[in-house]
N, C-alpha and C positions, 0 to 999 in steps of 0.2 A: 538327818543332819541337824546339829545342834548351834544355833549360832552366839558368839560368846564375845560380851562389853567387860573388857578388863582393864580395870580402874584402881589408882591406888593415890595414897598420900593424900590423899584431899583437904586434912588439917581443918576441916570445917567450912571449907567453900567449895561450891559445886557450881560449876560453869553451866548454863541453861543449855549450853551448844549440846553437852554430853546427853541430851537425850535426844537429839538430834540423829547422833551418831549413833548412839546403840537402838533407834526405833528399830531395827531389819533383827534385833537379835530376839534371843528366845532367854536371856537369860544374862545378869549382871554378876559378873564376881569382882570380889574388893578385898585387896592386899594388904589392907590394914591401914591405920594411922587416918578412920572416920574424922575423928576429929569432934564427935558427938552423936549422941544417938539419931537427936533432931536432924541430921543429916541422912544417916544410913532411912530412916523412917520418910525423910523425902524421896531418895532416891527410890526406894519402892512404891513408895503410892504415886508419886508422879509418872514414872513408868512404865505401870502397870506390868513389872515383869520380877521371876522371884532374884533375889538377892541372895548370893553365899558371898562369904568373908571370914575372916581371922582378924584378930583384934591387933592393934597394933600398940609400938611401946608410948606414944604420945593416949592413948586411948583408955579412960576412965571406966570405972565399976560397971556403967551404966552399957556400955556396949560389950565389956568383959562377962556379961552374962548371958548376951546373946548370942556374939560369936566367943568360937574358942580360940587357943592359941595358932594349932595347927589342925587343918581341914583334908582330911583323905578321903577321897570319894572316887567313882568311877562313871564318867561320860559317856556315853555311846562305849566305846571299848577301849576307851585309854584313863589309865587309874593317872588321877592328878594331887598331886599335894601344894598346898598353899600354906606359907607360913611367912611372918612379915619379913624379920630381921631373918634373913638364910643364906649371906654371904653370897657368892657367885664362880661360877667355875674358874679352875680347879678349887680354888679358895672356901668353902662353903663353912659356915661355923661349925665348930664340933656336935651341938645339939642334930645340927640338918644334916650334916653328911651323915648320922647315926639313925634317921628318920629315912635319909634315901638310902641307905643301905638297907635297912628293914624293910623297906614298903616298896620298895622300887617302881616309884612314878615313870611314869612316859610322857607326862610334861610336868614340871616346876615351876610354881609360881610365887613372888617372889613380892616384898617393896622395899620400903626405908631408907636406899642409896640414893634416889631420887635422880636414878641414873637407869634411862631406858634401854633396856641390854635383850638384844632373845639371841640367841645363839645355842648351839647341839652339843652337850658333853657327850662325846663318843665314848667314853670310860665307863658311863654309868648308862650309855645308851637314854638319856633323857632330854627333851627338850625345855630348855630355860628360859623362862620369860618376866622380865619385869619390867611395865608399864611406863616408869618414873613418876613423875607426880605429877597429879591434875591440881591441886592446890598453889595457892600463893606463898605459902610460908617454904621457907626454904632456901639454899644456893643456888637449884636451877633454874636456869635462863628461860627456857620456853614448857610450856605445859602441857603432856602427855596422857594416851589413852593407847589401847591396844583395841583392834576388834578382830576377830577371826572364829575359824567355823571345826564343829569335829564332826567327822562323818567316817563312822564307824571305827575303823582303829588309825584312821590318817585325821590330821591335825592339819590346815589348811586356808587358803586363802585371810593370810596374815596382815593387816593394813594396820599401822603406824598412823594416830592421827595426832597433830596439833592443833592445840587449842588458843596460842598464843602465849604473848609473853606472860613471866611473873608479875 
């Protein structure tokens, strides 16, 4: 079982609480929109756990060489795609719904709306999750994290955390 701190929008501030919350996990992914390197470089060495991410459209040279735009990989036994800006079900931008046609993830991950959304497209048979934003910058009201676990090809125990207001 793989336990998973998904985080996104951070815009450059990183709440102390957030390593709070992902201590139990084995692994940090990030939606995009660091907000600078000096942050992503925090959040791993504080940590102590590895970091995957996709660069976001707020997100400068400096982390666009680290991460890329879109992230496909495979967890335990569910192939995941992460990309920042990727619309949302049905709605998904033409770039994403061309990447999940091609790749066809079993979970999607997602940031930029700054709108915490998970929900099941039954069309593409994928699970859709994005975060909202754990940063200050922004229209949302209160600030958001995801944690949950993969174990083997199920996707599982989902907690929804707030961090507080903006």
């Amino acid at each position: 079982m793989t336990r998973i701190g998904l985080i996104s929008d951070t815009h450059g501030f990183l709440d102390e609480n957030v390593y709070r919350h992902f201590q139990t996990c084995d692994e940090i992914w990030h939606a995009g929109d660091f907000g600078g390197m000096g942050l992503a470089s925090q959040l791993a060495s504080t940590s102590s756990l590895p970091v995957r991410g996709v660069y976001g459209n707020i997100d400068g040279n400096d982390i666009r060489t680290v991460y890329p735009e879109n992230l496909i990989f495979t967890c335990e036994e569910v192939k995941v795609m992460i990309r920042h800006i990727g619309g949302s079900p049905p709605r998904y931008n033409p770039e994403t719904k061309k990447g999940l046609l091609i790749h066809q993830p079993k979970l999607f991950i997602t940031g930029h709306s700054h709108i915490l959304k998970i929900m099941y497209d039954d069309k593409i048979n994928c699970l859709y999750m994005n975060p909202g934003a754990a940063g200050k910058h922004g229209w949302h009201k209160i600030r958001t994290i995801i944690r949950f676990a993969i174990d083997g090809p199920d996707i599982k125990d989902c907690e929804v955390i707030e961090l507080g207001k903006r």
